[in-house]
PQR file with spaces between the fields and no chain letter, atoms N, CA, C, O and H, PARSE charges and radii, in Angstrom:
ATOM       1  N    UNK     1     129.731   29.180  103.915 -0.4000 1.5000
ATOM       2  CA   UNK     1     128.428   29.557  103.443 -0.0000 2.0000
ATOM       3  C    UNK     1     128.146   28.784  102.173  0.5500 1.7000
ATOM       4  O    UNK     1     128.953   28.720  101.245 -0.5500 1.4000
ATOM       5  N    UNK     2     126.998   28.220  102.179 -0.4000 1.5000
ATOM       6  CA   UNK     2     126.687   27.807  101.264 -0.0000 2.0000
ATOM       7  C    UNK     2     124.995   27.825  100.480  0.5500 1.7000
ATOM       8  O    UNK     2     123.970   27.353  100.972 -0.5500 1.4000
ATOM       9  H    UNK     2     126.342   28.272  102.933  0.4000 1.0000
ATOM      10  N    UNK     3     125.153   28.562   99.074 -0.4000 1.5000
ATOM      11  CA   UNK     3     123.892   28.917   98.542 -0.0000 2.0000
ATOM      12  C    UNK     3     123.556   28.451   97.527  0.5500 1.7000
ATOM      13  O    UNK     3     124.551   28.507   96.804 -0.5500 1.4000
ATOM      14  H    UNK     3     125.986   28.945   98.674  0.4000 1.0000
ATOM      15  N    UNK     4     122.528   27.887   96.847 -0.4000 1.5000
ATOM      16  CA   UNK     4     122.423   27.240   95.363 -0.0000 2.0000
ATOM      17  C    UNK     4     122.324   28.388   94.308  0.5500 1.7000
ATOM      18  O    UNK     4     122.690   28.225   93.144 -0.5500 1.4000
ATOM      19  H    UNK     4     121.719   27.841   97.434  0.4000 1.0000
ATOM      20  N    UNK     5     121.766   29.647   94.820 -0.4000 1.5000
ATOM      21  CA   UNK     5     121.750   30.922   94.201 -0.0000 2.0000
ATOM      22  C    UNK     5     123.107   31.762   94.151  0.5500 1.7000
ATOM      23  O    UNK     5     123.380   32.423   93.149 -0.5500 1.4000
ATOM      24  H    UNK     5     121.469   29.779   95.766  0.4000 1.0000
ATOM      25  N    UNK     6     123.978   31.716   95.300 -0.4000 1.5000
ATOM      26  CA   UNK     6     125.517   32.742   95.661 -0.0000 2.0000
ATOM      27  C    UNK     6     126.493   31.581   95.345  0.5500 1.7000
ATOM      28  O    UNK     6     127.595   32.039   95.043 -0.5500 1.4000
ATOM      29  H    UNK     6     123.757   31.179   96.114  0.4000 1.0000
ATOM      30  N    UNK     7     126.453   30.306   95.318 -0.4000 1.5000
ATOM      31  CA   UNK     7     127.717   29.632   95.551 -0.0000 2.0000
ATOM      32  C    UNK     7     127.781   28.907   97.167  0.5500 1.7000
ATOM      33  O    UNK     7     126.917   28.280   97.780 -0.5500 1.4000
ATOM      34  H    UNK     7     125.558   29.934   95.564  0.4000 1.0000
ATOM      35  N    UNK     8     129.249   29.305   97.559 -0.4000 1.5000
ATOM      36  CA   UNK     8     130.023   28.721   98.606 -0.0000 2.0000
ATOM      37  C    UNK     8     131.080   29.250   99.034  0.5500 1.7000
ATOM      38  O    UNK     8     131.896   29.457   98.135 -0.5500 1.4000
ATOM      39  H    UNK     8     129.951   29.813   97.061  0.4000 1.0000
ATOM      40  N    UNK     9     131.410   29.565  100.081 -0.4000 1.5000
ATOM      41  CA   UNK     9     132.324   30.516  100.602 -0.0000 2.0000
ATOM      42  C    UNK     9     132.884   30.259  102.126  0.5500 1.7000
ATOM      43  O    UNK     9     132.008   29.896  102.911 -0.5500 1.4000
ATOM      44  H    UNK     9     130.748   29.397  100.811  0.4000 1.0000
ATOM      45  N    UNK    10     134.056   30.376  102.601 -0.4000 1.5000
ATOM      46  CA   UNK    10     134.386   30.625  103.660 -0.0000 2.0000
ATOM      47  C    UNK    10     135.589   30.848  103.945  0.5500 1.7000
ATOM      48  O    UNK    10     136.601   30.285  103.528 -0.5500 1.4000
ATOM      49  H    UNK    10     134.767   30.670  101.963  0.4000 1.0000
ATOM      50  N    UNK    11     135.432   31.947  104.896 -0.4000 1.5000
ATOM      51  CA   UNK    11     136.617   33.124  105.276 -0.0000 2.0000
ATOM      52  C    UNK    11     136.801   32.789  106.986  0.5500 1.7000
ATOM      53  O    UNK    11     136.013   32.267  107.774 -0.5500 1.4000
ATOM      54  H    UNK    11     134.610   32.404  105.235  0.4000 1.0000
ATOM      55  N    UNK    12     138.381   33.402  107.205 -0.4000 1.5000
ATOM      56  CA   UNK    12     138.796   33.453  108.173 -0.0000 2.0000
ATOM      57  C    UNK    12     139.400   34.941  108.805  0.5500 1.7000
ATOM      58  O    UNK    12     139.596   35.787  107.933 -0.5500 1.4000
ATOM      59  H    UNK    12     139.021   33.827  106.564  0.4000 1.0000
ATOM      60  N    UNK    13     139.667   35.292  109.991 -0.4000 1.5000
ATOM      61  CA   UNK    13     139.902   36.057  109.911 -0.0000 2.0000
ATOM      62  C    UNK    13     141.020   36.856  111.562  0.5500 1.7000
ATOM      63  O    UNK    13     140.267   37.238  112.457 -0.5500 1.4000
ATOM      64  H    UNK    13     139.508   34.604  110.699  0.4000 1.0000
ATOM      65  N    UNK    14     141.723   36.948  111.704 -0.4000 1.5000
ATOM      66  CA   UNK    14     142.747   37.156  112.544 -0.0000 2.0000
ATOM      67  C    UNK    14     142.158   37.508  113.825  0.5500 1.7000
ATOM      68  O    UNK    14     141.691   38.628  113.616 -0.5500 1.4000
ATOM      69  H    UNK    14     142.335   36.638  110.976  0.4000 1.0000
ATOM      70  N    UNK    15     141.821   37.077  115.488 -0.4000 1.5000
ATOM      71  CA   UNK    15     141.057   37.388  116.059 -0.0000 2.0000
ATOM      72  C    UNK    15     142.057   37.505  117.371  0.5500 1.7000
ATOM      73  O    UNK    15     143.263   37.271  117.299 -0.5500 1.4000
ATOM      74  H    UNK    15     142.201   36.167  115.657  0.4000 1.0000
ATOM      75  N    UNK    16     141.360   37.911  118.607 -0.4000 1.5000
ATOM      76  CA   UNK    16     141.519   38.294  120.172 -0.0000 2.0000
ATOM      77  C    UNK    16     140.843   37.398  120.463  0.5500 1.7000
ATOM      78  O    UNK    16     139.723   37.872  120.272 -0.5500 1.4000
ATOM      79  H    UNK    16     140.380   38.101  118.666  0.4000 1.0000
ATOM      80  N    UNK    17     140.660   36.097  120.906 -0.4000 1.5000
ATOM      81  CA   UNK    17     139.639   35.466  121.164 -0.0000 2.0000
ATOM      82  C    UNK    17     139.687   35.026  122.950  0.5500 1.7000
ATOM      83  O    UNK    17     140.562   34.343  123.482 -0.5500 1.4000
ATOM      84  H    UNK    17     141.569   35.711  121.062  0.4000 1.0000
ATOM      85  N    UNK    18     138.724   35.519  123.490 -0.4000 1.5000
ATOM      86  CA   UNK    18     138.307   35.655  125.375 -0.0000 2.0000
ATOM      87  C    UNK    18     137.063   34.322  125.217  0.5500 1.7000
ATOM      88  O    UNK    18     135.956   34.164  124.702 -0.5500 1.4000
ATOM      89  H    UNK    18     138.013   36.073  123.057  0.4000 1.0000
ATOM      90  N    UNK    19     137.777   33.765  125.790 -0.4000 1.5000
ATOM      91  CA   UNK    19     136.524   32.249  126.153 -0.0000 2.0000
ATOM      92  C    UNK    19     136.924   30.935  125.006  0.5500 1.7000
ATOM      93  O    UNK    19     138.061   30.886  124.536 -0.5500 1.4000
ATOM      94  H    UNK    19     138.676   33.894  126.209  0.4000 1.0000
ATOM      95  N    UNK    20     135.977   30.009  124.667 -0.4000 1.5000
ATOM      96  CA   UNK    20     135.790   29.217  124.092 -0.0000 2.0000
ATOM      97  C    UNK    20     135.735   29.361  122.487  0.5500 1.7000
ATOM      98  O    UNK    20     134.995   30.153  121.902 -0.5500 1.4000
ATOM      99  H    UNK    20     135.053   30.048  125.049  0.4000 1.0000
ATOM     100  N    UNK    21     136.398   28.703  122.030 -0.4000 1.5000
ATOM     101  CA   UNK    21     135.901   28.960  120.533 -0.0000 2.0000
ATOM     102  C    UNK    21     135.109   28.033  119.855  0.5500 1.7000
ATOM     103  O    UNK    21     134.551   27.139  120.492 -0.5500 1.4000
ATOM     104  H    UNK    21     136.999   28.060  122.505  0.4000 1.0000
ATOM     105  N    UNK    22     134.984   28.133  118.599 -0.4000 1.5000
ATOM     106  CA   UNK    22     133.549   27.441  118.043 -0.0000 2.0000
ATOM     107  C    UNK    22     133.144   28.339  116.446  0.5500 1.7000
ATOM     108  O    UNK    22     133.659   29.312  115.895 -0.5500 1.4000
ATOM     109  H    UNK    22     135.437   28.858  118.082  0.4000 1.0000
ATOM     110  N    UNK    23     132.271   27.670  116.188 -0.4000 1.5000
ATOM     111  CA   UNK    23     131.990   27.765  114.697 -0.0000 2.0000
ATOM     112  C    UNK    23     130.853   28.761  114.555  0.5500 1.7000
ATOM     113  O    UNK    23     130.467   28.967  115.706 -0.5500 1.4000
ATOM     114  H    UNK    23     131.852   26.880  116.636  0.4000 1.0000
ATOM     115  N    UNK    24     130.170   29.438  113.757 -0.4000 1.5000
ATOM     116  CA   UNK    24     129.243   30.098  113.601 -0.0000 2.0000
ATOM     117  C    UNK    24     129.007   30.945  111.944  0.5500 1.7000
ATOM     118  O    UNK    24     129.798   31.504  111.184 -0.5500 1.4000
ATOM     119  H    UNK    24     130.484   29.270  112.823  0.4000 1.0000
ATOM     120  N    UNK    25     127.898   30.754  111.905 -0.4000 1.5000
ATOM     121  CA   UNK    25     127.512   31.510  110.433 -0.0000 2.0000
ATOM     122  C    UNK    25     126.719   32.322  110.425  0.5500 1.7000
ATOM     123  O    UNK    25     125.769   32.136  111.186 -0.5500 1.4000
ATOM     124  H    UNK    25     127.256   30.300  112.522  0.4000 1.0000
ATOM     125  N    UNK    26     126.724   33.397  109.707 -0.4000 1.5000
ATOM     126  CA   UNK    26     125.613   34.384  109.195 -0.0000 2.0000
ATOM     127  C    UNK    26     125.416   34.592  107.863  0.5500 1.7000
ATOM     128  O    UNK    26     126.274   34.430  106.996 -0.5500 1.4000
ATOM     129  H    UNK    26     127.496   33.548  109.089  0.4000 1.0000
ATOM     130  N    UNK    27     124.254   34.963  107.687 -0.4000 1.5000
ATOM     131  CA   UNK    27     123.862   35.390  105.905 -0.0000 2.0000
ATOM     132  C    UNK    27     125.304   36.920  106.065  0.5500 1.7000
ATOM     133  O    UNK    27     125.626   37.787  106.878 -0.5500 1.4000
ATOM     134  H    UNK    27     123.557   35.096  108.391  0.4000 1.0000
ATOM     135  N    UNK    28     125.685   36.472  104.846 -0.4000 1.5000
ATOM     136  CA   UNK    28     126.679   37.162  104.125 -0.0000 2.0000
ATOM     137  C    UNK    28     126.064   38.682  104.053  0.5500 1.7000
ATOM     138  O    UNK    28     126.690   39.650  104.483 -0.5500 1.4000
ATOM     139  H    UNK    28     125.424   35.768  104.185  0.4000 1.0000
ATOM     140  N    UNK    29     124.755   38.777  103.454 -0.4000 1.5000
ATOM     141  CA   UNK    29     124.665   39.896  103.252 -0.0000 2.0000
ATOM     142  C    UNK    29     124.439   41.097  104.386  0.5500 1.7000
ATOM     143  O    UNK    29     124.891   42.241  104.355 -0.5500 1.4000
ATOM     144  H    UNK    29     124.246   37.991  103.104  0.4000 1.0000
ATOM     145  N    UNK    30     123.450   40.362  105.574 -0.4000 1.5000
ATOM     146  CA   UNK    30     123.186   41.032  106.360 -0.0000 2.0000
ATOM     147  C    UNK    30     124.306   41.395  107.469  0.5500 1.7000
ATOM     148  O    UNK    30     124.169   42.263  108.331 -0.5500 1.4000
ATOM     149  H    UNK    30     123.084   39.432  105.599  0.4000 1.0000
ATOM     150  N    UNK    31     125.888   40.242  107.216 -0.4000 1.5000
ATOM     151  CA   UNK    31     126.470   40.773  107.978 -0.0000 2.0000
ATOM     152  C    UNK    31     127.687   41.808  107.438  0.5500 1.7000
ATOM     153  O    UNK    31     128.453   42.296  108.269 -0.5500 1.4000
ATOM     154  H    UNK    31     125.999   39.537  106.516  0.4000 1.0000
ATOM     155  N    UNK    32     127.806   42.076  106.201 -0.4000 1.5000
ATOM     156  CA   UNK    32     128.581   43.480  105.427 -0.0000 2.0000
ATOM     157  C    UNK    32     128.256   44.387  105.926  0.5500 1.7000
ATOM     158  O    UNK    32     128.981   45.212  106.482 -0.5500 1.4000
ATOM     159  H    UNK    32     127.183   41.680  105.526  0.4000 1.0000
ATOM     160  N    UNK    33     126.194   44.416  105.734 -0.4000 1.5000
ATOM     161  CA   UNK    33     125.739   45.694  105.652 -0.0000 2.0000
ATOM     162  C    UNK    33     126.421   46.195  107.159  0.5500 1.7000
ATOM     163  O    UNK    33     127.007   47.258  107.364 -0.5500 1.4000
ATOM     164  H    UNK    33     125.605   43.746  105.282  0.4000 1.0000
ATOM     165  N    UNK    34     126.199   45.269  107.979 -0.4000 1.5000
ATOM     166  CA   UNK    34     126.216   46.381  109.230 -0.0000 2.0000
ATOM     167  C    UNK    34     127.663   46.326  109.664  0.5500 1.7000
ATOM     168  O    UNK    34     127.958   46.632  110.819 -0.5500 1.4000
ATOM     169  H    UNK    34     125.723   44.406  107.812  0.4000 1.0000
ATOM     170  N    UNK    35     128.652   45.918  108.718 -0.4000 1.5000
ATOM     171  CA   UNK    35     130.086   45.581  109.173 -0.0000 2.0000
ATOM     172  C    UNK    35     130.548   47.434  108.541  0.5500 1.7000
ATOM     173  O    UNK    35     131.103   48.288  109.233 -0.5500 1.4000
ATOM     174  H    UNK    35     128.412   45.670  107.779  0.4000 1.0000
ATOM     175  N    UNK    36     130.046   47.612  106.909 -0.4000 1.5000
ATOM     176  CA   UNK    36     130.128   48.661  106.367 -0.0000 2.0000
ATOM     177  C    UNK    36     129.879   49.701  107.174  0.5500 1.7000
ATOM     178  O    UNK    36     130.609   50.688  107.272 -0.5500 1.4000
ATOM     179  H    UNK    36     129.595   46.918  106.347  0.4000 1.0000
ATOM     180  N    UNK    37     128.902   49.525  107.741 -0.4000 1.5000
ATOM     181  CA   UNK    37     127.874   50.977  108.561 -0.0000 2.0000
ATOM     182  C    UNK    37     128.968   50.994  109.336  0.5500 1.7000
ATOM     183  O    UNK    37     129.544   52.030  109.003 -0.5500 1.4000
ATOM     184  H    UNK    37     128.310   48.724  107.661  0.4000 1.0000
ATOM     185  N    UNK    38     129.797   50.297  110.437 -0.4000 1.5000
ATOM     186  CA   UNK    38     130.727   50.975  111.274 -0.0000 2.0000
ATOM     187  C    UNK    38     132.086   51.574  110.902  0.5500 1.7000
ATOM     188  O    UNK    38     132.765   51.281  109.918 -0.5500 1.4000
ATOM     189  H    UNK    38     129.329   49.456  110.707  0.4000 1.0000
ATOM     190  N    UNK    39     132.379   52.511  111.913 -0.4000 1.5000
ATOM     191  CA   UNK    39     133.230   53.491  111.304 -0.0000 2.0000
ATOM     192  C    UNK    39     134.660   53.118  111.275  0.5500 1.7000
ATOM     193  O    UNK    39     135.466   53.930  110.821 -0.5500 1.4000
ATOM     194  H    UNK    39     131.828   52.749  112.713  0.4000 1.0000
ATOM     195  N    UNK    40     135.007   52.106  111.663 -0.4000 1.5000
ATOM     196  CA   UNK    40     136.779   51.678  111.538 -0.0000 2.0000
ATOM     197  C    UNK    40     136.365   50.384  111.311  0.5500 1.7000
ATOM     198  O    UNK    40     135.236   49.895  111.271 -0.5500 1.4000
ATOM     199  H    UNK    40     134.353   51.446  112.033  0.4000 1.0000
ATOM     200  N    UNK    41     137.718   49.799  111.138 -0.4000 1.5000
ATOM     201  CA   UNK    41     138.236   48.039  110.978 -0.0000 2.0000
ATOM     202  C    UNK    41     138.323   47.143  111.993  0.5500 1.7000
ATOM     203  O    UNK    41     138.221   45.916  111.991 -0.5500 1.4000
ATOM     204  H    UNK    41     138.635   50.197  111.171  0.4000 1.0000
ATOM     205  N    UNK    42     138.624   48.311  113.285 -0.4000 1.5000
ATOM     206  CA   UNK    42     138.636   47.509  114.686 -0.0000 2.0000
ATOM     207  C    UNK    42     137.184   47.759  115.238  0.5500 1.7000
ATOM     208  O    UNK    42     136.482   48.760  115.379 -0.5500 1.4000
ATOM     209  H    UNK    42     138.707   49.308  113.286  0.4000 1.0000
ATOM     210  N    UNK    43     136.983   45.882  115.588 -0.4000 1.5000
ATOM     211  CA   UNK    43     135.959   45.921  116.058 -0.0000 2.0000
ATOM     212  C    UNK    43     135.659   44.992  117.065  0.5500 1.7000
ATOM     213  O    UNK    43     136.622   44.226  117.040 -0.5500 1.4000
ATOM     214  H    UNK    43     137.553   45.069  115.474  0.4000 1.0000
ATOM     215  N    UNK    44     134.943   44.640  117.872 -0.4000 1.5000
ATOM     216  CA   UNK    44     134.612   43.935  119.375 -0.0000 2.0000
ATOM     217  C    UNK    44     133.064   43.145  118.845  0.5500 1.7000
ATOM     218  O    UNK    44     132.257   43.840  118.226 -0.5500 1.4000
ATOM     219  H    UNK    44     134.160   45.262  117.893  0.4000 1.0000
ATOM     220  N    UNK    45     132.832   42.085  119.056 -0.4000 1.5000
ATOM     221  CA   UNK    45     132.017   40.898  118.546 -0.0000 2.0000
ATOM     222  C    UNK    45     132.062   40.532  119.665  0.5500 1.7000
ATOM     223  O    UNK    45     133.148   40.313  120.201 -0.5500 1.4000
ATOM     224  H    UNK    45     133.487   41.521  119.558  0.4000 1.0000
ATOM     225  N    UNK    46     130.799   40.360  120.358 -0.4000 1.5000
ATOM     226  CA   UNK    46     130.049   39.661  121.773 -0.0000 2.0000
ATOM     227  C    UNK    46     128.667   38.848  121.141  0.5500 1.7000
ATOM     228  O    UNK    46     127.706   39.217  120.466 -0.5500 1.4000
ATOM     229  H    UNK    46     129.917   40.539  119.922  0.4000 1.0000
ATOM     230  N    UNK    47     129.117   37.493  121.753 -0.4000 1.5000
ATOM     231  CA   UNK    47     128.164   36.345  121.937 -0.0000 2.0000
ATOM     232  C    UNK    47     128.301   35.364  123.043  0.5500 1.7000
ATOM     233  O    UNK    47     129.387   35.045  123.526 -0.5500 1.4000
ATOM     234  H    UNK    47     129.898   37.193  122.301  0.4000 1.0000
ATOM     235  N    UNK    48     127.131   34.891  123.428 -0.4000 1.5000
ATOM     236  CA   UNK    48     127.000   33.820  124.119 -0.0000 2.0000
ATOM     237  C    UNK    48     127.348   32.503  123.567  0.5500 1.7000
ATOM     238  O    UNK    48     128.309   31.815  123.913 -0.5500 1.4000
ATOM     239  H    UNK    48     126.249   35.149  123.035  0.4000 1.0000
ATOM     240  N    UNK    49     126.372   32.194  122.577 -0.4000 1.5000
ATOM     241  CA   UNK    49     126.083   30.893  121.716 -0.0000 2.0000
ATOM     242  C    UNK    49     126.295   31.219  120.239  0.5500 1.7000
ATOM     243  O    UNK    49     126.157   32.379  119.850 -0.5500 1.4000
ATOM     244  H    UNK    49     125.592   32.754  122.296  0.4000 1.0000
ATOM     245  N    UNK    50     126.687   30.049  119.250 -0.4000 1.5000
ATOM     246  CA   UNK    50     126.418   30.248  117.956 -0.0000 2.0000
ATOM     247  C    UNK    50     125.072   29.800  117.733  0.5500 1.7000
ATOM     248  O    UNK    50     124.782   29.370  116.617 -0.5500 1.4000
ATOM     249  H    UNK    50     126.798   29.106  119.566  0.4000 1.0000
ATOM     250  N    UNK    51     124.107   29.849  118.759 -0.4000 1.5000
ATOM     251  CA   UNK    51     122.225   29.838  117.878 -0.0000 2.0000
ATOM     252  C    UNK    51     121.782   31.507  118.508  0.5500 1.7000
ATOM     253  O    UNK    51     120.587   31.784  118.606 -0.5500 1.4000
ATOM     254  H    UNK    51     124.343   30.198  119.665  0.4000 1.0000
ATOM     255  N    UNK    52     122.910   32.589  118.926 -0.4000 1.5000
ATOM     256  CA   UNK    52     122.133   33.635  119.793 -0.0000 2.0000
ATOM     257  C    UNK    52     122.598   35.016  119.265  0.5500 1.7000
ATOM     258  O    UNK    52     123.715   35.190  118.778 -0.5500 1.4000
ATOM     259  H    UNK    52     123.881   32.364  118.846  0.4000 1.0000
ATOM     260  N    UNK    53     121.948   35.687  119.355 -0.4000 1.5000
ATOM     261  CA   UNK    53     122.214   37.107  118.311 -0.0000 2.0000
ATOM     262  C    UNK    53     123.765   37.596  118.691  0.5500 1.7000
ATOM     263  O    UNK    53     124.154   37.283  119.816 -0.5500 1.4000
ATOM     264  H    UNK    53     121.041   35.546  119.750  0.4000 1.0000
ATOM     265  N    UNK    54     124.528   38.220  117.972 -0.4000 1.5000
ATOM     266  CA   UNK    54     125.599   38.448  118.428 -0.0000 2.0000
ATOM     267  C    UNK    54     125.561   40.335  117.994  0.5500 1.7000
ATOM     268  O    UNK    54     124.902   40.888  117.114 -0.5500 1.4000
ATOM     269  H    UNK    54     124.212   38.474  117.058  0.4000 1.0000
ATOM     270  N    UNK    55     126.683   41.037  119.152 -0.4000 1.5000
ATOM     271  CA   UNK    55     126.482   42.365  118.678 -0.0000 2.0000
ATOM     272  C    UNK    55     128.016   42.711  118.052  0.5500 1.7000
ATOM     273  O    UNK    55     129.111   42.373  118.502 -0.5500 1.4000
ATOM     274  H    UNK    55     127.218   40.588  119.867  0.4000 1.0000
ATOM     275  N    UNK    56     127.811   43.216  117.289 -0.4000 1.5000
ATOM     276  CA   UNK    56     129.589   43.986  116.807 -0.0000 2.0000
ATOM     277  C    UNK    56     129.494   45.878  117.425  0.5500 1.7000
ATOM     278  O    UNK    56     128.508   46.615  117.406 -0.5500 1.4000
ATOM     279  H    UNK    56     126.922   43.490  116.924  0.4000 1.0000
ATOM     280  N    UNK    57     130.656   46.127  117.829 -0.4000 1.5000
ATOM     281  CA   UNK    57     130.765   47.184  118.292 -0.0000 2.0000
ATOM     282  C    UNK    57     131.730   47.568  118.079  0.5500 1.7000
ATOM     283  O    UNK    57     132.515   46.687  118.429 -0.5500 1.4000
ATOM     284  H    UNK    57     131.457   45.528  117.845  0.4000 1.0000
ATOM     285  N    UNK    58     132.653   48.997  117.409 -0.4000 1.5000
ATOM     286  CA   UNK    58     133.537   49.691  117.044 -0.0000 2.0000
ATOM     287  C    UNK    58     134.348   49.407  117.916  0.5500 1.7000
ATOM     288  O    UNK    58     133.904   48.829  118.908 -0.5500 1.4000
ATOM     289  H    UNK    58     132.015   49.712  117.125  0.4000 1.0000
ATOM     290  N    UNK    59     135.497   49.650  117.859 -0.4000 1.5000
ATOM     291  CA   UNK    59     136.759   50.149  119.098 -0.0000 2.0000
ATOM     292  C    UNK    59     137.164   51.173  119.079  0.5500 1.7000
ATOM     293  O    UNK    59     137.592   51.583  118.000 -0.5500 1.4000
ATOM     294  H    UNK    59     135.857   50.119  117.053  0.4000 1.0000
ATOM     295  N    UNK    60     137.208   51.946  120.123 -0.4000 1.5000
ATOM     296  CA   UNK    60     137.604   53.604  120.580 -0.0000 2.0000
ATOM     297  C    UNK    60     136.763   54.298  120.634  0.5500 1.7000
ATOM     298  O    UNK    60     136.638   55.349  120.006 -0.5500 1.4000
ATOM     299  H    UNK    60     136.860   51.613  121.000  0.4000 1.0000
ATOM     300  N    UNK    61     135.832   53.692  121.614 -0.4000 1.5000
ATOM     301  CA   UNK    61     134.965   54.523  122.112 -0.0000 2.0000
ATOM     302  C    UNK    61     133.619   55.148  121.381  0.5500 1.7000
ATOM     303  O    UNK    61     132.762   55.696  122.074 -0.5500 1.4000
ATOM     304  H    UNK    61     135.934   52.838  122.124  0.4000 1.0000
ATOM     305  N    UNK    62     133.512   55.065  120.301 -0.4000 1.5000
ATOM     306  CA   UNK    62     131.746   55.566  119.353 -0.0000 2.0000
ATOM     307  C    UNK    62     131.175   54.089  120.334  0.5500 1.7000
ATOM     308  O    UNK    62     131.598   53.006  120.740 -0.5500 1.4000
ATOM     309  H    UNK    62     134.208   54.620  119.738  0.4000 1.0000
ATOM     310  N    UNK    63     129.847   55.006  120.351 -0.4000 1.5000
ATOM     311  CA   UNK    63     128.545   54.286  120.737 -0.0000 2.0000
ATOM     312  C    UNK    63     127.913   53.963  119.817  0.5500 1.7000
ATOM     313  O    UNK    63     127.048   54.785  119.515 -0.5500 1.4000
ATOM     314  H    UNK    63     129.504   55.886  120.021  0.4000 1.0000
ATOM     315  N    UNK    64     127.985   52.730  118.958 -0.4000 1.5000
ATOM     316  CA   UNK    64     127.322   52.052  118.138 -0.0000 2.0000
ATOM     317  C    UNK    64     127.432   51.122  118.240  0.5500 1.7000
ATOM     318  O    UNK    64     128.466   50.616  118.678 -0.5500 1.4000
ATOM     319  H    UNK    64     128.688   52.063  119.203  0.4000 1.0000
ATOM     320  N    UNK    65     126.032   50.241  117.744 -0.4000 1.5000
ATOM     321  CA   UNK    65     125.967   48.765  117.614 -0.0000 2.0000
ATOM     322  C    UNK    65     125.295   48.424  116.615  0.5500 1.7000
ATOM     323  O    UNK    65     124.395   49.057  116.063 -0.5500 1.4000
ATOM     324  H    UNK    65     125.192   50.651  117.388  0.4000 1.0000
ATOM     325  N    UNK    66     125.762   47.305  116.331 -0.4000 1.5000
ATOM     326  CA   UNK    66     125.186   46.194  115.323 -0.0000 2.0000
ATOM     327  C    UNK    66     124.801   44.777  115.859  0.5500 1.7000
ATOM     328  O    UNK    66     125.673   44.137  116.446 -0.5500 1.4000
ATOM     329  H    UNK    66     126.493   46.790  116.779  0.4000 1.0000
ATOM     330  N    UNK    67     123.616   44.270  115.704 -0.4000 1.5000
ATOM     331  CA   UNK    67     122.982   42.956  116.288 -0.0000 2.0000
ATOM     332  C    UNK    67     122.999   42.523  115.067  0.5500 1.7000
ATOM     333  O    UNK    67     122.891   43.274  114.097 -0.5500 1.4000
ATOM     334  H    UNK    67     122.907   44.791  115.228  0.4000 1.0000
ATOM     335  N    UNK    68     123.169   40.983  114.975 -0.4000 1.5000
ATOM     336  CA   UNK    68     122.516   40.259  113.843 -0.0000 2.0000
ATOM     337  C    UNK    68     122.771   38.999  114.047  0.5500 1.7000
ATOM     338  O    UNK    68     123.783   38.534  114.572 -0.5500 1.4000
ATOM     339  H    UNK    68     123.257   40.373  115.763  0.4000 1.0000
ATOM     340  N    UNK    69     121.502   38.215  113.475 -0.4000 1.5000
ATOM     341  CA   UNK    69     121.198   36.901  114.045 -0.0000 2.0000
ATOM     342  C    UNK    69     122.598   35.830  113.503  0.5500 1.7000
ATOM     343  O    UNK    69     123.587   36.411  113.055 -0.5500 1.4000
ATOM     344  H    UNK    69     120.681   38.592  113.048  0.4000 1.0000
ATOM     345  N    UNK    70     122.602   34.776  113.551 -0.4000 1.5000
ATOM     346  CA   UNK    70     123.656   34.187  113.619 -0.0000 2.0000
ATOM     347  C    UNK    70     122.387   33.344  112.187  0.5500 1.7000
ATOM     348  O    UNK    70     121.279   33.843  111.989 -0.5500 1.4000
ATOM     349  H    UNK    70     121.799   34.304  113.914  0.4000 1.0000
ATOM     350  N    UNK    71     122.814   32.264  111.505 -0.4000 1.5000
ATOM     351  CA   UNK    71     122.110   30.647  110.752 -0.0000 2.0000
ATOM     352  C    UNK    71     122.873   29.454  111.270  0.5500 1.7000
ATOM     353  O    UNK    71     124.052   29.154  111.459 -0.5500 1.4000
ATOM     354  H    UNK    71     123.714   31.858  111.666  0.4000 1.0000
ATOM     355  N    UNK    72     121.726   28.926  111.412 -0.4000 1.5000
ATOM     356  CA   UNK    72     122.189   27.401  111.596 -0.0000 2.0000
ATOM     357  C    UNK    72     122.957   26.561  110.749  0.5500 1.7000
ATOM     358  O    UNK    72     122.577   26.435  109.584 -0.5500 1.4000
ATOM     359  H    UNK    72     120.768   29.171  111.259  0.4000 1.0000
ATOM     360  N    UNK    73     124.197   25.833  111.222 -0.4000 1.5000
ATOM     361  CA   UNK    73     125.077   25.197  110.381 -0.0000 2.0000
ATOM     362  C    UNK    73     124.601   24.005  109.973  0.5500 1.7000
ATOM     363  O    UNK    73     124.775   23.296  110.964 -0.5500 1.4000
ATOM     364  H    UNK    73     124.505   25.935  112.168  0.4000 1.0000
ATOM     365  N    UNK    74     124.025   23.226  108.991 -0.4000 1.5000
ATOM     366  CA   UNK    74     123.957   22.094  108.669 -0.0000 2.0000
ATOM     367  C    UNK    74     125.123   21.261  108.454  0.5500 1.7000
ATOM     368  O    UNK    74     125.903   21.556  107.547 -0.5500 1.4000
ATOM     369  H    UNK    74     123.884   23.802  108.186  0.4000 1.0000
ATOM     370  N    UNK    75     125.362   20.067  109.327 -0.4000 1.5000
ATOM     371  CA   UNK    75     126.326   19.344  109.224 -0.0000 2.0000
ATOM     372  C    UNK    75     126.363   18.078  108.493  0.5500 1.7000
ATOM     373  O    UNK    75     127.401   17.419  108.452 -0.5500 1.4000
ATOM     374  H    UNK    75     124.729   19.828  110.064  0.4000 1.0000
């Protein structure tokens, strides 16, 4: 991530990964908020594309979701 206002940042993070892998970004902020809102640490992340909304969903069963758009990577 990179902001002229926040800085620069990038994290990794220990995954299950089913399919292809690949790169992808989101605004920082909008993706806490809805990382916070769910109720555990384990969680399930479904996408198609890194230009296509992706949903996060708890593990063990609560019915909740979180959508949020992905940003385009400038290379």
């Amino acid at each position: 991530m990179e902001s002229p206002d926040l800085g620069s940042a990038k994290e990794s993070m220990a995954a299950e990964i089913q399919g292809e892998s690949g790169d992808i970004a989101f605004n920082v902020k909008y993706l806490m908020d809805g990382l916070k809102a769910l109720p555990n640490n384990d969680i399930q992340m479904q996408l198609n594309a890194s230009t296509q909304p992706v949903i996060f969903t708890p593990l063990g069963g609560l019915k909740m979701t979180y959508l949020v758009m992905p940003v385009q990577i400038r290379q």
